[in-house]
Structure formats: structure tokens, C-alpha cells
C-alpha positions in Angstrom: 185.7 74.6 -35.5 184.7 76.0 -39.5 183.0 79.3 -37.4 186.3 79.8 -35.0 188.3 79.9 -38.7 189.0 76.2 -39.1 187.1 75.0 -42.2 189.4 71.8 -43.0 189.7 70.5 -39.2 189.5 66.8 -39.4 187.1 64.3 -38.1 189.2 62.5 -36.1 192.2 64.8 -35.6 195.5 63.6 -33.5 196.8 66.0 -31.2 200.0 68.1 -31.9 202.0 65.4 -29.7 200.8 62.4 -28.4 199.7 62.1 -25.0 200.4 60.2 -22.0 198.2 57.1 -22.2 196.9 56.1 -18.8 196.3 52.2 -18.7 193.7 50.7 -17.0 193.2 46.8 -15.9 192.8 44.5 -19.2 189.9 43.6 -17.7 188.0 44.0 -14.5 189.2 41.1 -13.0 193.2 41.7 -14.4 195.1 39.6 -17.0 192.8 36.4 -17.9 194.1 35.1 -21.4 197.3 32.3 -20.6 198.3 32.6 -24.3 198.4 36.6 -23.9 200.3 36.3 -21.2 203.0 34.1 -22.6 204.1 36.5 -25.1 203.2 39.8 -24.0 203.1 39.5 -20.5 200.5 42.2 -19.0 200.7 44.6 -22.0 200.3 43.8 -25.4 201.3 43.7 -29.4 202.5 46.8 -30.0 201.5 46.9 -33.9 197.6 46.2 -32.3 196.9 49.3 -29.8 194.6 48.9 -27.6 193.5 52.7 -27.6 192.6 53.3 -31.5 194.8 55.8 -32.9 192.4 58.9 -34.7 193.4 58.9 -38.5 193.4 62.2 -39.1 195.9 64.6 -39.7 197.4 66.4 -36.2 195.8 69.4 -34.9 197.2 73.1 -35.7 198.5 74.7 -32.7 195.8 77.5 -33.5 192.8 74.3 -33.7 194.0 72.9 -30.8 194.2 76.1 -28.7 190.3 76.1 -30.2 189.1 72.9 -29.0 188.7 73.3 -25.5 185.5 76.0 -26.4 183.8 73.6 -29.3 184.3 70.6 -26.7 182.0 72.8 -24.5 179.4 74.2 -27.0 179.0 70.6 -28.3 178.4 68.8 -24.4 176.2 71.8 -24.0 174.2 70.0 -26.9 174.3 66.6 -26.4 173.7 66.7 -22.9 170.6 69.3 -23.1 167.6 67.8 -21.1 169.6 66.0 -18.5 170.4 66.5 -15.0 174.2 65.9 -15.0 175.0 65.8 -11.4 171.7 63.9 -10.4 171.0 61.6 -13.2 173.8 61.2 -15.9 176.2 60.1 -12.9 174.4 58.5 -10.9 175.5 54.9 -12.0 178.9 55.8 -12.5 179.1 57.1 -8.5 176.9 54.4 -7.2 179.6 51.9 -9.6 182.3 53.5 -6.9 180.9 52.6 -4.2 179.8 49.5 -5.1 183.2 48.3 -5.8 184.0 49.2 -2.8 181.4 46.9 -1.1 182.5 44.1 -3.4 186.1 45.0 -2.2 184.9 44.6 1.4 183.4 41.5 1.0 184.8 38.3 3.2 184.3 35.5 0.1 186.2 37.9 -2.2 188.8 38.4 0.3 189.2 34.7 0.3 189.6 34.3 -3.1 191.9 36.8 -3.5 194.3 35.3 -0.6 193.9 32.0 -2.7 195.3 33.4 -5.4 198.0 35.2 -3.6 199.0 32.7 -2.1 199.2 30.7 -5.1 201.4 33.0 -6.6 204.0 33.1 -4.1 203.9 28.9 -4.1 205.6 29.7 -7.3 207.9 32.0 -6.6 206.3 35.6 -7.4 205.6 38.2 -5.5 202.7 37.7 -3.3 200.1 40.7 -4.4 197.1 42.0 -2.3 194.7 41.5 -5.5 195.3 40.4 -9.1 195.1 44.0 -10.3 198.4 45.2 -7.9 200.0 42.1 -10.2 198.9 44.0 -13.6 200.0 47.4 -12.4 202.8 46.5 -11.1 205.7 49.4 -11.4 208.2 46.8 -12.2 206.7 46.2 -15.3 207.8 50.1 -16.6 205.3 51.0 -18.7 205.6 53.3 -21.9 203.9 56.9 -22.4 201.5 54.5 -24.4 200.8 52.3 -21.8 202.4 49.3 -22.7 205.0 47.3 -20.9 208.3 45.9 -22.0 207.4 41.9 -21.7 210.5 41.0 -20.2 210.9 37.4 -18.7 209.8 37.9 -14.9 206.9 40.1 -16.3 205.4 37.2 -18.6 206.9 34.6 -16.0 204.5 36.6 -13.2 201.4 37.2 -15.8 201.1 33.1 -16.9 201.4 32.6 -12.9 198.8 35.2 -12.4 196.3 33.6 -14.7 196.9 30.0 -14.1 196.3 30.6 -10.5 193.4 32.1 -11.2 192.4 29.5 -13.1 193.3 27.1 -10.3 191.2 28.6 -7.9 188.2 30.0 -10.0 188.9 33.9 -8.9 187.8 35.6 -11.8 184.3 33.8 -11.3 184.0 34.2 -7.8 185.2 37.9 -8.1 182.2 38.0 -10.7 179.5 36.3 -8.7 180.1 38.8 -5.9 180.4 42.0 -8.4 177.1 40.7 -9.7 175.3 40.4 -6.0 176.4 43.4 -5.2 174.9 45.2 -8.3 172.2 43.6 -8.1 171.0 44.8 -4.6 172.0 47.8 -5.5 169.6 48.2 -8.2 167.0 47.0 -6.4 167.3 49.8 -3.7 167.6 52.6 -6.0 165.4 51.2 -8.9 163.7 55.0 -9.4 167.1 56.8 -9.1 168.5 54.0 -11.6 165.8 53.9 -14.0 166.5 58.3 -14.2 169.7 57.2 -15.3 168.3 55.0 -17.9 165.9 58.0 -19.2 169.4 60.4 -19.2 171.3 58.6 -21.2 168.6 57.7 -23.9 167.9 61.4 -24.2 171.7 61.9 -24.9 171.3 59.2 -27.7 168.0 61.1 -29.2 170.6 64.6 -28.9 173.0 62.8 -31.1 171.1 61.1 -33.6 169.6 64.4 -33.7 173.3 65.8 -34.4 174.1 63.2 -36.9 171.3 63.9 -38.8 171.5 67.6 -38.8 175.3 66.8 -40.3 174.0 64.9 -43.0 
């Protein structure tokens, strides 16, 4: 950014206006803390984001029309010695499919009726899965992702988590994520392992950066 006429661009610069912040799942297996739950429903406290906010001063119009073009030049960089398309992501594609597998799966499938049903035994809506619950339109997220905790949304988030504490969905989700991983590494070991090799040369490229910027 110094070479394209930007010698005081920040570190960690914010943008000229804040973006859209698209929200995923709390966690992989939605909303799991009760306490959470009771107070902020499926979002969270607003003074604690969960995205971190960059410290820096906002970008120029000028830096930001800039950025695009160092973004580029500086992948080129980091990701020099690595397939991109065959090795860099290749777990993230396989992760895909694999979730669609676990997805598929008959013992998930039961759990995940369980739950439902578990929910509407209390008077909620009766969801597919327990992410459908944490997305949930009604819940009328901000442009940072939060929600507005009303009543039914907390109400629906403590039902979704004591359910699943009732019926142990969040472990038996896990134990079948896990299977399914795990077979899957074992059938791809070599294409795995290249994965592996990718992603440690992109650490060597950036401590390699690092140390070049003193």
C-alpha cells in the first residue's frame, strides 16, 4: 500500500463503512450454553463482538479502491509453492461432502427428530435440525449479526439447548461427524497428508513475511 502512495495505511484498517456481517452457527452443533441462552437468546452481548473489530483508523476511499491489487500481490506470496485447487482445498471440499454424509446418516437423523420433537413438546416450533432453530428469520438479525433477544427467541434457545441436553444430540451429532472424518481420512490419506504439506509451506511463506517486516 506505501508503493501505490499510501505510506501511513494502518495495520489493521476498518473499512470506509462497516459491512454486512454474515453469521454463522455459534457452533457446529447450534446454541449449546443454557446460561447464554437465557439472556441473549441465539445472539449475543453486544458490547463483546463476536467478530473482532480492526483498531485502526478507516480506510481512504483512495486505499480502499487500492486494496483489492495488494490483497492479490500478497496471496500471490504466501501461497507460492502450493497447488491451490489440488492441495490447499482439498480438506475444505472433502469437509463439504462429508457433512453431507454425516447429514445423511440414519442415527443422526434420529437424533435430530428427538430433539425436534422435544421442542415442540414444549411448545416451539418444531425445526428439521438445531441449526434451522439458530437461524431462524424470526429472530431478525442486525447488519452485525446479532439478534434482538426478544422473549420467544430466548424462550426457543433455553428449549433448544435443554433438549439437547435431554437427549445427548450434540454428542451423538459429534460421534457421527467424527466416524465420518475418520473414514474419510483413511481413504484419502496421500491426498490429505498433500494438504498437510500445503498449508505448512504457507506457514514457512509467512514467517518468512514476518521476518522480512521486521
Amino acid at each position: 500500500m506505501a508503493e501505490r502512495g499510501h505510506p501511513d495505511f494502518p495495520l489493521d484498517p476498518r473499512y470506509p463503512s462497516d459491512p454486512i456481517v454474515a453469521t454463522a452457527v455459534s457452533t457446529d452443533y447450534g446454541a449449546l450454553d443454557l446460561a447464554a441462552a437465557r439472556r441473549w437468546g441465539y445472539g449475543w452481548d453486544p458490547a463483546k463482538p463476536v467478530v473482532p473489530r480492526p483498531k485502526g483508523r478507516r480506510m481512504t476511499n483512495a486505499e480502499f479502491m487500492d486494496l483489492p491489487a495488494c490483497n492479490d500481490e500478497t496471496n500471490r506470496h504466501l501461497m507460492r509453492g502450493i497447488d491451490v485447487g489440488r492441495d490447499w482445498l482439498y480438506a475444505s471440499t472433502r469437509a463439504t461432502d462429508v457433512d453431507k454424509a454425516v447429514e445423511r446418516d440414519p442415527r443422526l437423523r434420529a437424533a435430530w427428530d428427538e430433539w425436534s420433537r422435544c421442542m415442540a413438546e414444549q411448545g416451539f416450533t418444531r425445526y428439521h435440525d438445531p441449526v434451522a432453530a439458530y437461524t431462524d428469520e424470526a429472530w431478525q438479525r442486525g447488519s452485525d449479526g446479532n439478534t434482538r433477544h426478544t422473549e420467544r427467541e430466548r424462550a426457543t434457545a433455553v428449549a433448544d439447548v435443554t433438549c439437547k441436553r435431554r437427549h445427548h444430540t450434540a454428542e451423538r451429532w459429534h460421534y457421527v461427524r467424527a466416524q465420518k472424518q475418520a473414514v474419510d481420512i483413511a481413504q484419502h490419506r496421500d491426498r490429505y497428508a498433500a494438504g498437510l504439506r500445503a498449508l505448512r509451506t504457507y506457514r514457512a511463506n509467512t514467517a518468512e513475511a514476518l521476518r522480512k517486516l521486521g
